[in-house]
C-alpha positions as CSV (number, residue, x, y, z in Angstrom):
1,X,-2.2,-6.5,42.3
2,X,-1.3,-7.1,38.7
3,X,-4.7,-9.3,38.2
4,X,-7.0,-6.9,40.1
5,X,-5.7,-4.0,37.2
6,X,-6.7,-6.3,34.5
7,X,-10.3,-7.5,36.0
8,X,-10.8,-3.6,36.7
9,X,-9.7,-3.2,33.0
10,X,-11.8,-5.4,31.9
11,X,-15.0,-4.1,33.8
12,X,-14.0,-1.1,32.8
13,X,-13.9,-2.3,29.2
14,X,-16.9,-4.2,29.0
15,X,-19.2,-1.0,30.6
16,X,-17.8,1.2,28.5
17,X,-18.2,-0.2,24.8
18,X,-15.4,1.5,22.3
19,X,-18.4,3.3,19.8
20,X,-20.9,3.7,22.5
21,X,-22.0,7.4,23.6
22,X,-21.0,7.1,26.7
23,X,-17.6,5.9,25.9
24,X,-17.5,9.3,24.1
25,X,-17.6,11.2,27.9
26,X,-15.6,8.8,29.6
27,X,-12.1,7.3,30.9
28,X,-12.0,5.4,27.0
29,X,-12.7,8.4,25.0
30,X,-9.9,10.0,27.1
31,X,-7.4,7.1,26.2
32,X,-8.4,6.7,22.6
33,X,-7.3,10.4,22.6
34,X,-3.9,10.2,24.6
35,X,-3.4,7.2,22.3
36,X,-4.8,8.2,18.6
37,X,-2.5,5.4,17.2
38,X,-4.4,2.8,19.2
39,X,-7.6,4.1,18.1
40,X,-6.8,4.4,14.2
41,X,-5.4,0.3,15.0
42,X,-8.9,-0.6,16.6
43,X,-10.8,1.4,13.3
44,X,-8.9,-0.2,10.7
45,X,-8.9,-3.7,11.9
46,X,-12.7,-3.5,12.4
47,X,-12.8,-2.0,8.7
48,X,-10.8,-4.6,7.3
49,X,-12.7,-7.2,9.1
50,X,-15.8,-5.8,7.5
51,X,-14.0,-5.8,4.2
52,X,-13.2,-10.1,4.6
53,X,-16.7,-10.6,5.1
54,X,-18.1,-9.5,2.4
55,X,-15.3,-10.5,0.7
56,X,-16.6,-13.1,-2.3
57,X,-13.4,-15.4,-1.8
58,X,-11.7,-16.8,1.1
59,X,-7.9,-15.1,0.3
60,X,-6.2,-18.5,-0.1
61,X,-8.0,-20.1,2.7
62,X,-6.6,-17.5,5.0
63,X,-9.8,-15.8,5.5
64,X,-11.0,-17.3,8.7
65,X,-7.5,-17.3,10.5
66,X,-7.1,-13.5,9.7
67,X,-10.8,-12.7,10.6
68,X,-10.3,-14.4,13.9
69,X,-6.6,-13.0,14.6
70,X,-7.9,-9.2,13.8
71,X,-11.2,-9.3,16.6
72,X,-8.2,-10.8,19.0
73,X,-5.8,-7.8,18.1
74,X,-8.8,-5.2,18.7
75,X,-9.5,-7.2,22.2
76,X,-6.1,-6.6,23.3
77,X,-6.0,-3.2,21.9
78,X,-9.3,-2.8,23.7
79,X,-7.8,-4.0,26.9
80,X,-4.3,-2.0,26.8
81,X,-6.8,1.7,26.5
82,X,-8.7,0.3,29.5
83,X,-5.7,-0.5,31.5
84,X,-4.4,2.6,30.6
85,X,-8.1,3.9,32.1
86,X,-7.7,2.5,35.6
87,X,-4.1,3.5,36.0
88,X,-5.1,6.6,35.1
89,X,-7.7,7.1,37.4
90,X,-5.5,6.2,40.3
């Protein structure tokens, strides 16, 4: 049951992109609202990630890692609204 939440998750997650219009009218717009925290998370990672790539230097050779770790936290953030999405729906 557990794995048939998280494929529906990420169906849901993957028709629904996070800045898309239609995400704004549907079950992720609804999450990112009942979860604003989540929301300003997912924003300021993808800022900051914006930020290291334009960045000139590499921050101590920990660019990369922290580029790489950041797109996996918004994935899981990501995942955890849609979850939220199909539970809610049920």
């Amino acid at each position: 049951m557990k794995r048939r939440v998280a494929w529906a998750a990420l169906f849901v997650l993957l028709l629904l992109p996070y800045s898309s219009t239609l995400a704004a009218k549907g079950p992720i717009a609804r999450e990112r609202g009942e979860h604003p925290r989540i929301a300003k998370a997912i924003h300021s990672l993808e800022d900051a990630i914006a930020y290291m790539e334009n960045a000139p230097h590499d921050f101590g050779g920990h660019k990369a890692e922290a580029i790489a770790a950041s797109r996996a936290a918004i994935v899981q953030l990501k995942l955890a609204l849609a979850y939220r999405a199909v539970k809610d729906a049920h």
